[in-house]
Structure formats: structure tokens, C-alpha cells
N, C-alpha and C positions, 0 to 999 in steps of 0.2 A: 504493500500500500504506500505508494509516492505521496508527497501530499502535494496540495495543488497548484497550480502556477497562479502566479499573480495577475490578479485580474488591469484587462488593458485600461491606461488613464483614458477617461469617457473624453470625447471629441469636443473640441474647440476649448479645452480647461486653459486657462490663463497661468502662462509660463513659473507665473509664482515672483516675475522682474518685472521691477517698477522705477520712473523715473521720478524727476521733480519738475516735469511739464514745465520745460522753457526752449526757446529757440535760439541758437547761440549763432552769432556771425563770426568771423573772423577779419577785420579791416589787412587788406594786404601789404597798407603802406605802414602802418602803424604795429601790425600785430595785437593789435588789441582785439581782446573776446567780449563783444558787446550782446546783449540780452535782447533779439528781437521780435520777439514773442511770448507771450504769455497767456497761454491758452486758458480761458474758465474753469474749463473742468478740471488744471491741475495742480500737481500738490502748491507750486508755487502763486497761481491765481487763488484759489484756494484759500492760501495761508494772508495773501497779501501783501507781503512787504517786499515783494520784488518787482519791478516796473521794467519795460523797455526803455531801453537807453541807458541802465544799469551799466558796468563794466566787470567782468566776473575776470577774478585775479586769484583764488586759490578755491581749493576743494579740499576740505579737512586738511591732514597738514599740506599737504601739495602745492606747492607755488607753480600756476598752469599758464603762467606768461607768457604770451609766444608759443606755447603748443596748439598744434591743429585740432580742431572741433572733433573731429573725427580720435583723436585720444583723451579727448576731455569726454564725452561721453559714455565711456565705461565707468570713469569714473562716481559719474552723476549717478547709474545704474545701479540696481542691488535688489535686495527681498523686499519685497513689500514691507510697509512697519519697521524697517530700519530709517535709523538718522544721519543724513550727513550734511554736514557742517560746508559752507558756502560763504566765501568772501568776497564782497562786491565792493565796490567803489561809485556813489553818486556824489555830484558836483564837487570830485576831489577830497572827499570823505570818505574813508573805507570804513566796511559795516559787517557784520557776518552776522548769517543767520543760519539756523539751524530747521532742516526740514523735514517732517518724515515722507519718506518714500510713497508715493499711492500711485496705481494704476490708473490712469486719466480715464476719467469718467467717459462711456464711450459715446463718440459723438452723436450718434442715434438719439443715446438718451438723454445727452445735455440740449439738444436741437427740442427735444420733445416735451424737456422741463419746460423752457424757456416760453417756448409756446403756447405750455399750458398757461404758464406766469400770466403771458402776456394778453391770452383769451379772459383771465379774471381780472386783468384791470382795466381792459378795454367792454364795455356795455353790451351782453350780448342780443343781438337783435331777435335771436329765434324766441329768447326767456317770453313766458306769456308774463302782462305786468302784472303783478298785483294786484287783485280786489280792493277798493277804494275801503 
């Protein structure tokens, strides 16, 4: 009696890696890593204190000056529910903040929040009005 094989991960399970939902550029004359995106639904939007036009200058201890996007994002990467530590620079002030990791809400259902949002704040025409 073998015992049994392990049952296969169920289809489309979420890798279990999570970012801090931002979009980094790289200026080619400068080297600087500037923040040009900050999507809603993630951990950084989210949390709120990170803004486009930000300058991101380290990732936990890592001094990522002049490295390419493309190796600053593993960085940024990790398990869900872990923290990592993000140092920015606005108008010439460095700031560090600390974020936990989330899977960005996915866009389907941040499109579908949003909409609903905005079907309750705007009057709906179909509602019958109310009895006087």
C-alpha cells in the first residue's frame, strides 16, 4: 500500500509573489529610478504614501542607484504578507517606508468596485422614487 500522490495545485492559484504595485522608470541620462505609476489597487496606492514623481534610491539595505529596473524588481518581489523597507526621495528629502507585500487587486475587480462606487453616488435613474 503506497500512499498517495499529492494532489495537483487547483488551476489558476496565485503564485503565492506579491509586489508593492508601483511602476519604476529609469531616466537614461540621469540614472535615476523614478516612480511612474501607482496603481489603486496596490500595496503602494493602497498604503498611500508613495506618489509618482517619487525617486526610489534603496530597497531594504540595498543602495539601487543606477541599477536597471529590471534588477530592482526582484527585489521589490517576495511572499505575500512580507515587509520591505523602500527608500525614496521627494523634493530632495529622503523618506523610507515600509510596505507589506499584496497581490494587486485584480483589475477586473478594482474596475468593478469603482463602478459600483460610482453607480451609488451618481442618482440612479431606473430606482422607482419614493412614495410621497
Amino acid at each position: 500500500g503506497g500512499g498517495q500522490p499529492p494532489p495537483p495545485p487547483p488551476t489558476g492559484a496565485a503564485p503565492g509573489e506579491a509586489g508593492v504595485g508601483i511602476g519604476l522608470e529609469r531616466n537614461g541620462e540621469t540614472n535615476v529610478i523614478k516612480v511612474v505609476k501607482v496603481p489603486p489597487g496596490g500595496a503602494c496606492g493602497l498604503a498611500g504614501w508613495v506618489s509618482v514623481g517619487d525617486i526610489l534610491i534603496g530597497v531594504d539595505d540595498k543602495d539601487i542607484r543606477g541599477m536597471a529596473c529590471r534588477d530592482i524588481a526582484p527585489l521589490l518581489i517576495g511572499k505575500a504578507g512580507t515587509r520591505v523597507q523602500m527608500k525614496l526621495e521627494r523634493n530632495n528629502s529622503p523618506f523610507t517606508v515600509s510596505i507589506v507585500r499584496a497581490a494587486a487587486l485584480d483589475g477586473d475587480v478594482l474596475t468593478k468596485a469603482l463602478s459600483y462606487r460610482k453607480s451609488l453616488s451618481s442618482s440612479s435613474a431606473s430606482a422607482p422614487a419614493p412614495a410621497p
